[in-house]
N, C-alpha and C positions, 0 to 999 in steps of 0.2 A: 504494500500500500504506500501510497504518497502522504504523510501528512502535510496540511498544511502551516499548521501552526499560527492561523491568524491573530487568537484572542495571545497569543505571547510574541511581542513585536521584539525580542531578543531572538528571536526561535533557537533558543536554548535548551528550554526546561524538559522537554520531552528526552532530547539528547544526553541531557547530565542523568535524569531517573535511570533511563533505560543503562548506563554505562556502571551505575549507583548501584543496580540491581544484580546485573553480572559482576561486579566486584564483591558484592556481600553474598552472591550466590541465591538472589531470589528465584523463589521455582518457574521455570522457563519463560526467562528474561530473554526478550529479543535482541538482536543485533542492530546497529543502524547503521547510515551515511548520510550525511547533507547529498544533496545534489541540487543543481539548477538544471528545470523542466524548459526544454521548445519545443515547440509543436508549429511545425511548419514555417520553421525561421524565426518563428518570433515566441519572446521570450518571457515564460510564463511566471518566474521567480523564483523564490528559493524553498525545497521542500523537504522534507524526513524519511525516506527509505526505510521500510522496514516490514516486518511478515506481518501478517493479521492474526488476529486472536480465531483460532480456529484449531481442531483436534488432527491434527496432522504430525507422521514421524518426525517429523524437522521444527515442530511446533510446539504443539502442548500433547507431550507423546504418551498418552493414555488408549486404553484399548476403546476403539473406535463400537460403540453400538448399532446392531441394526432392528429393525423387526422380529428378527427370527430368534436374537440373541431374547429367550422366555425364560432358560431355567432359574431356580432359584439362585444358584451361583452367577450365572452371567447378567442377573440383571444388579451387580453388583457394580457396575460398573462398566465402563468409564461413562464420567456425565461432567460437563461442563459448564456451568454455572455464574450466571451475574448479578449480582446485587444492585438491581436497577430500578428509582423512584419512577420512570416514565414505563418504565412495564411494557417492553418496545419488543416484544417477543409473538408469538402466538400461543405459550403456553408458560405460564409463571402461578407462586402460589403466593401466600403472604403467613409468616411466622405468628405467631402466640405477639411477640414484640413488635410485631407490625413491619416486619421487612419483608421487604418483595422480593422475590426470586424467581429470577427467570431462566427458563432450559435453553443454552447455547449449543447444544450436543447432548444428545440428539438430533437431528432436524425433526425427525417423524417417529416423535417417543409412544409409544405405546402406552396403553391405559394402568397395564402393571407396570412398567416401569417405572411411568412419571410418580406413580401412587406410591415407589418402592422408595424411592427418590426425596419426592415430599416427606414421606415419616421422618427418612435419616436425618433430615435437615432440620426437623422438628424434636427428634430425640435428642439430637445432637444439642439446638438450644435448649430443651428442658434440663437436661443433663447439666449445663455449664449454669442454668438459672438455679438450679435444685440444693437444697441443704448441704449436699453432699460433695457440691462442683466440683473440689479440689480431691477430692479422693481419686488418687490414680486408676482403680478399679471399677468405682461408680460413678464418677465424675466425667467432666467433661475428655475427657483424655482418653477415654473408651471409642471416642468418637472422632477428635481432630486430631491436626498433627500440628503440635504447638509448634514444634523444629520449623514450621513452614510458615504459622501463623508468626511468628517474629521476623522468619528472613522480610517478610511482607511489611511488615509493620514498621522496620528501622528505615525503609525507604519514604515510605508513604508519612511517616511522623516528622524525619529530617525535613522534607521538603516541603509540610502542610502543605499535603494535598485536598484544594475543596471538596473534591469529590470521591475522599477517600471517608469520610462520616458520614456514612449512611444514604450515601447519593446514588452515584452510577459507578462505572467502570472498575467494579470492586469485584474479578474475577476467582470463583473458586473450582476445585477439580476434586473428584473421586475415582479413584482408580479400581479396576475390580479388583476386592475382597479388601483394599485401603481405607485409608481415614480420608475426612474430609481434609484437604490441606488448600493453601492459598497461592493466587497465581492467575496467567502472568499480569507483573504492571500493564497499565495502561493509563495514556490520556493525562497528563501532567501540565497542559498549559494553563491552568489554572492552579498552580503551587506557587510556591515560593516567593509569597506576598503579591502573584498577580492577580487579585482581589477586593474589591472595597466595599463591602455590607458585610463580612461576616470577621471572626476575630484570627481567623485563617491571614489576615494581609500582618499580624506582628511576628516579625521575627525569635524574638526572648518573652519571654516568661510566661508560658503559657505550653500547656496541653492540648493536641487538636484532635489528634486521630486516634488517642489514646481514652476518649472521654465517646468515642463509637459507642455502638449497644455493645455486641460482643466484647470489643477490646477493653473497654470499662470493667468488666465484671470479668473478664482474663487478668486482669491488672491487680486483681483483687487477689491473687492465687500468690502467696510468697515464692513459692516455688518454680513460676513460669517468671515472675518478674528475677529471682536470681538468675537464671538461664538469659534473659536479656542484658543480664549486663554482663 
């Protein structure tokens, strides 16, 4: 894909996450290249190179689902997942805490899948809301993969990203017979104070993406927050 990067007139910010990302080893962090677009001699500006968020071996290398995949084990996976306020999908559900989730992968999920789908994402947050969240065994940790929920999170926190609290482009992945883990970044022109209504535009003293539903109540867990530092 070409990004364009209009809303960040550095067209930096995508380039630095995505470079931020593969250096801290978030889970399938794309590669990029500036490049300048013509099209028929004349010259279109300056744009961001880079793959699309889509379940492909070069990609986001999870086992690909089709129709056919029914059994109880193969509807375990792989499913590709966005956390998106505009619900821009054809098939998405909404949490206990009111977060939408939409199916990116699958194209054409099936009635059990998507149903297999929805519980784990709903077990998953009762589990991490529940008396017990922290309990390695009953707690949320039976379900995600913190190791991934942090590579995610030191990106997306360094750079306040707007639309890393509960917005859009907040990609997650299940792998067959895996936890839920997070991934890849995406969509950054709107970090790193290129914002003015919300408290995302200050650099110091403040928490952004750490005060999330999930990450708020991850945060809470001593044990997940020693691993981040």
């Amino acid at each position: 894909v070409l990004l364009a990067n209009y809303n960040d007139k550095t067209l930096m910010r995508n380039r630095i996450a995505l470079d931020l990302g593969r250096a801290l080893g978030s889970d399938f962090t794309s590669d990029s290249r500036y490049v300048e677009v013509f099209m028929n001699g004349e010259f279109l500006g300056n744009y961001l190179l880079t793959a699309h968020v889509e379940v492909n071996p070069n990609r986001v290398n999870i086992t690909e689902l089709t129709d056919k995949n029914t059994s109880d084990e193969e509807i375990t996976g792989g499913y590709l997942l966005e956390l998106d306020q505009r619900k821009e999908e054809d098939f998405w559900f909404v949490t206990k805490q009111n977060l939408p989730f939409t199916i990116k992968s699958p194209d054409e999920i099936t009635p059990k899948q998507f149903d297999y789908i929805h519980n784990y994402v709903q077990q998953a947050e009762d589990a991490l809301f529940g008396a017990d969240f922290s309990d390695p065994e009953k707690g949320y940790a039976k379900y995600l993969d913190a190791d991934s929920f942090i590579r995610w999170y030191f990106v997306e926190e360094i750079l306040q990203n707007e639309d890393g609290r509960d917005f859009s482009s907040m990609f997650y992945y299940k792998e067959r017979g895996g936890k839920l883990g997070m991934g890849p970044l995406w969509d950054f022109d709107l970090s790193s104070g290129n914002i003015g209504n919300t408290v995302a535009k200050y650099p110091t003293g403040i928490w952004y993406v750490r005060d999330a539903t999930w990450m708020g109540r991850l945060a809470q867990d001593p044990t997940l927050i020693l691993k981040v530092r």
